[in-house]
N, C-alpha and C positions, 0 to 999 in steps of 0.2 A: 311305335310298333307294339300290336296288343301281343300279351302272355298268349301263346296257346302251346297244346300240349309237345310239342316238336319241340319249344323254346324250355319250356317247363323241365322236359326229361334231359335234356343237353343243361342245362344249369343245374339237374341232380345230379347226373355222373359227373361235371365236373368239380361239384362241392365233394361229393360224395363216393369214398373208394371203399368204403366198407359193401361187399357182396351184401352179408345179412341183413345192411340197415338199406341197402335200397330194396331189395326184396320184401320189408315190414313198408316200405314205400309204395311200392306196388301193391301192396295187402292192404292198407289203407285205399288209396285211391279205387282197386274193386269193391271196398265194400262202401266206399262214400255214392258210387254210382249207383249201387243197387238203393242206396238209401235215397238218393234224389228219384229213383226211379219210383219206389213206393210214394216218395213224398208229391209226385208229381212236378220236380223242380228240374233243372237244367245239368244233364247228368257229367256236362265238360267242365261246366263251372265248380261242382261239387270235388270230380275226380279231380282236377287239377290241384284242389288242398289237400287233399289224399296223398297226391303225388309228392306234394314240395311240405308238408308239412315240417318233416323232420330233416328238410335238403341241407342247413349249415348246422346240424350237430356235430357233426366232427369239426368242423374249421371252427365253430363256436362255442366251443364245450361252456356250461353254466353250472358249475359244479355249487355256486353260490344263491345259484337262483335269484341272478338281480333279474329286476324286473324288464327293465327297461335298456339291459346292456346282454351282450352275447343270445345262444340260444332261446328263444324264436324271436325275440325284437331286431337283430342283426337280421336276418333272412328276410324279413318281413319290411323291413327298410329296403333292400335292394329288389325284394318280388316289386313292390310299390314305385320302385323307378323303373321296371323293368315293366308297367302296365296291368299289374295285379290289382283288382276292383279293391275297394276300403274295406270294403262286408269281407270277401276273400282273406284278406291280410284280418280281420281282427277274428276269424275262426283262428285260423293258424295261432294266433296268440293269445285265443282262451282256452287253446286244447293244454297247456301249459297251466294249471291255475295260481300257477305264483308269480305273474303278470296284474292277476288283478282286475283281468279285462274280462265281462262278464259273459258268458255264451246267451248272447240272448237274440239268435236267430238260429232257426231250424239246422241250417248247418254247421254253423259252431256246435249244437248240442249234437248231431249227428258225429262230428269229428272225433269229439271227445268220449262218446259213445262207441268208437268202434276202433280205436286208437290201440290201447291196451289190450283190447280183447279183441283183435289182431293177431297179434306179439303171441297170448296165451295159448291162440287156435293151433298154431304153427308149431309152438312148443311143446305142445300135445299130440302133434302128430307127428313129430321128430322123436318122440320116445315111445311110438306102435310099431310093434313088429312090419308095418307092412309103408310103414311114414309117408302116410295119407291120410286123407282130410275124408274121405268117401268112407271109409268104416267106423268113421270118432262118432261120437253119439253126446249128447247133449248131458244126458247121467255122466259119463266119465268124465267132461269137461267140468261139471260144478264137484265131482270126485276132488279133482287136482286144485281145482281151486281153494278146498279145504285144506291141502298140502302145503305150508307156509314152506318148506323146501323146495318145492317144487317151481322153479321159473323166478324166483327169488325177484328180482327187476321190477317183475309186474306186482301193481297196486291193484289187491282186490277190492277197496273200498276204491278207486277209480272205474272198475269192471262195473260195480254195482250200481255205481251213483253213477255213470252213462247213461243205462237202463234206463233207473227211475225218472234221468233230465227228461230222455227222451219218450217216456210214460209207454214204456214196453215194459211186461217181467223178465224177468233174466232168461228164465227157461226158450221164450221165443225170441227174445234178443238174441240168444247164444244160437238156437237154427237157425234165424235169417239172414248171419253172417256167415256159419258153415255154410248153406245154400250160396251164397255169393262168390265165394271162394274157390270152393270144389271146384269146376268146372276150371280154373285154370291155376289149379295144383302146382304140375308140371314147372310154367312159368314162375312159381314161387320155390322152388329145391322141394317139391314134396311126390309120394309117388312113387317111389319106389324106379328101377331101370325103365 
């Protein structure tokens, strides 16, 4: 039986009962499609590590960061029995970089590129008067970014060196994923009533 999205989102919610971290799930997976869509690649295949990237953080927590044990090697073992392509599975596990595994196809660097600054978009608009992605602006976002209190989690030199892997500057990096997002806000807790 191949992966597809149907198997995909039923093996997230069942890894995964944290509300926020399947929502950063879904926030991943829109912005992995719009990047296959720019790259001209195959925008299921892309969403789909979007989707499962982070599906056994909870039941795998890697507080140690072994390489090859829990968080993302454990997920990535059963996507791969489960009919997860090889390319697939080793994005998932160089968005991670203390795996080891090098991101060296367009969408491992994609993944890893839009992973964190996901997280940041969302964080950002969870603390606007109106907690929407449609009034955030690209100036406020590198604002917070300079805020080491600010969203504490996120790695701004992970924000940065995404970017650069995937030879955008930040300033358009940072629109082409608000653009990706906006539009389904809502689906992610943002928006307002």
């Amino acid at each position: 039986m191949a992966l597809d999205r149907d198997r995909a989102l039923a093996l997230m919610h069942e890894y995964t009962a944290s509300d926020a971290l399947r929502k950063h799930m879904y926030a991943v997976e829109l912005a992995m499609r719009a990047m296959a869509r720019r790259a001209g690649e195959d925008e299921n295949a892309w969403g789909l590590v979007g989707l499962l990237h982070d599906f056994d953080y909870e039941r795998f927590p890697n507080a140690a960061h072994a390489a090859t044990e829990e968080h993302p090697a454990e997920g990535v073992r059963l996507l791969t029995a489960d009919g997860l392509p090889e390319a697939s599975g080793r994005a998932i596990l160089g968005h991670a970089s203390y795996t080891g595994v090098p991101r060296d196809s367009a969408m491992a660097k994609a993944l890893f590129a839009v992973d964190e600054l996901c997280g940041f978009l969302v964080a950002c608009a969870l603390v606007r008067p109106s907690r929407s992605l449609r009034d955030l602006e690209v100036s406020s976002v590198k604002k917070k970014l300079k805020d080491k209190a600010f969203a504490r989690g996120v790695s701004r030199d992970d924000v940065t060196q995404g970017a650069a892997e995937i030879g955008v500057p930040l300033d358009e990096h940072i629109a082409f994923v608000l653009e990706a997002l906006r539009p389904h806000e809502h689906a992610l807790g943002l928006g307002g009533a």
